[in-house]
C-alpha positions, -999 to 999 in steps of 0.1 A, spaced: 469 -401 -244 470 -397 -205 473 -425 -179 442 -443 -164 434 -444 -125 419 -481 -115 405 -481 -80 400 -525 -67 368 -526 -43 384 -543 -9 354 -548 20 382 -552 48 399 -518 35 377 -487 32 374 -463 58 339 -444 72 323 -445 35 310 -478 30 321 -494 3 295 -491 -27 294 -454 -21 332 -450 -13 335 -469 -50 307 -440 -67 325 -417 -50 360 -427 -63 347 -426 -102 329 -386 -94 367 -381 -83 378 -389 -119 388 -429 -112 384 -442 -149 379 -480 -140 364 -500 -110 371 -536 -105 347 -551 -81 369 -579 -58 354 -598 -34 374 -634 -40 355 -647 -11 321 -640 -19 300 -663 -35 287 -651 -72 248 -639 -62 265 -614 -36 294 -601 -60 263 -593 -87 243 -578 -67 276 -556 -57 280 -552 -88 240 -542 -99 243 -519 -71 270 -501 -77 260 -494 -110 229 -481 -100 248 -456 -76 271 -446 -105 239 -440 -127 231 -418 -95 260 -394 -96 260 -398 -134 294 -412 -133 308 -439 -161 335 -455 -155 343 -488 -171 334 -513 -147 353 -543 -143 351 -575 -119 380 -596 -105 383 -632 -117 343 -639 -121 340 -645 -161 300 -655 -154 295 -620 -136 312 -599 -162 288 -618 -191 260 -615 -166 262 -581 -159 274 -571 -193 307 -557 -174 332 -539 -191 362 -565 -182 371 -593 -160 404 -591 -144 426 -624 -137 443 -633 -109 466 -667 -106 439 -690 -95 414 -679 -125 406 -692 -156 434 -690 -179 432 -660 -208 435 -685 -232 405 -698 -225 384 -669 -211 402 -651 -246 385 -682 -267 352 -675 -249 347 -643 -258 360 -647 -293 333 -681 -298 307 -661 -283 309 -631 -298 315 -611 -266 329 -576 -257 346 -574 -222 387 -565 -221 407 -595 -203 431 -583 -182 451 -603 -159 481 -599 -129 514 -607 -134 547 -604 -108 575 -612 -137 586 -599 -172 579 -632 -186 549 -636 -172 535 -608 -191 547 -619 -223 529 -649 -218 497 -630 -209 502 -613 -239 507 -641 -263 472 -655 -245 455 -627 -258 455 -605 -227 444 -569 -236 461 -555 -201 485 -568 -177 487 -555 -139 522 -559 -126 532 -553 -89 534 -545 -59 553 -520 -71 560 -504 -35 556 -521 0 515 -527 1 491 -530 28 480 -560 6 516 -580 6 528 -575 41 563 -587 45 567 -597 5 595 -576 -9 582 -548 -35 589 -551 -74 602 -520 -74 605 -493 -105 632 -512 -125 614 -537 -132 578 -521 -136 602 -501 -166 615 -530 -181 579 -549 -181 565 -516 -202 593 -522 -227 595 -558 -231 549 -559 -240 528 -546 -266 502 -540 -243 491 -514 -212 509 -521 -182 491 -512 -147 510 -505 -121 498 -514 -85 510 -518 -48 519 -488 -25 513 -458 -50 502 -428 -41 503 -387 -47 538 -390 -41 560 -413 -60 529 -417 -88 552 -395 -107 584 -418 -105 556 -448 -115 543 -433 -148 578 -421 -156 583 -456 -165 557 -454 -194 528 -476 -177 493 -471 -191 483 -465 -156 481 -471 -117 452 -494 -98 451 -484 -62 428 -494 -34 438 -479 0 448 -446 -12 415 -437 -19 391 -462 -4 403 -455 31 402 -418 28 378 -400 47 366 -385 13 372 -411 -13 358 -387 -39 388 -357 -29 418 -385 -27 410 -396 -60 406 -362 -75 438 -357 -59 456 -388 -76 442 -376 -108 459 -342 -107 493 -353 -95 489 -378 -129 483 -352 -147 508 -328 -131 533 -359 -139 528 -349 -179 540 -384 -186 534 -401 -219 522 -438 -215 538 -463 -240 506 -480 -250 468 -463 -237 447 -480 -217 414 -489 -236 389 -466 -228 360 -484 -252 351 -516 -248 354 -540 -276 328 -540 -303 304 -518 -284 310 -486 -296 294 -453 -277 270 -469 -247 
């Protein structure tokens, strides 16, 4: 049971590799989930990310699980892996009652910023919560970071895989899975690299250098689908 690397698409944050291939890139590097997140995009453009990307990963003959930030109609669409919550989504109870009524197969995974908001994810029938920003982030400036305490106490209080984002990187990722999360989502560490493909790899060894046991493991099936 090892921990999971999630690399979030950001178009204002990648460096010389555009995006889609900066994404590919990230997954031949060993990232084992990509969630496509454009919250400002309207839904054609974030599909044809989407189609594209895959197409790209089918390239390189990379599969990750592919997931897509808030848009439940583009993860049925595009027969996604997950869809990934953020406060102004859909609630899980209801995206949780649509899959359920019809018959679906993508993980629901949402964000949360407090322990009892992750209990209550849970008890909507989240399969993953994403709790942060753990350290200062390029992506809160001037909000004051979570912090490892309460990343720890989080992983104790669910039943189900924490992720832990905001400011992690090759150095502290050790102190972060030492707190028993499933895993770490990251954007800037790798996207902005000049070889997206190396800084993941990198990430992915000092995991596994970290030999730390996750509480819970991250789902690495999706739901009723089997071997694809």
């Amino acid at each position: 049971m090892a921990a999971v690397l999630h690399v979030l698409s950001d178009r204002t944050r990648n460096g010389a590799v555009p995006l889609v291939p900066a994404l590919a890139e990230a997954a031949a590097g060993g990232a084992d989930v990509l969630q496509v997140r454009d919250k400002k995009a309207p839904a054609s453009v974030t599909y044809d990310l989407v189609r594209e990307l895959r197409a790209a990963l089918d390239d390189r003959d990379c599969h990750p699980q592919l997931f897509v930030n808030d848009r439940v109609d583009i993860a049925i669409a595009a027969d996604l892996d997950g869809v990934h919550l953020a406060a102004k989504s859909l609630p899980v109870t209801i995206v949780h009652d649509v899959r359920e009524r019809l018959n679906l197969s993508f993980f629901v995974g949402c964000s949360v910023h407090a322990v009892a908001e992750a209990v209550a994810a849970e008890r909507a029938g989240a399969d993953y919560v994403t709790f942060g920003h753990i350290f200062p982030s390029a992506s809160h400036p001037g909000l004051p970071p979570q912090g490892l305490r309460a990343l720890a106490h989080v992983v104790e209080t669910v039943s189900i895989p924490v992720i832990a984002i905001g400011g992690i990187d090759t150095h502290n990722v050790r102190d972060v899975l030492a707190t028993g999360c499933s895993g770490i989502a990251v954007i800037g560490a790798v996207l902005s690299a000049d070889s997206p493909r190396d800084a993941a790899a990198r990430l992915k060894e000092a995991m596994e250098d970290a030999n730390a046991e996750p509480k819970v493991a991250f789902p690495t099936m999706t739901i009723g689908r089997g071997d694809r």
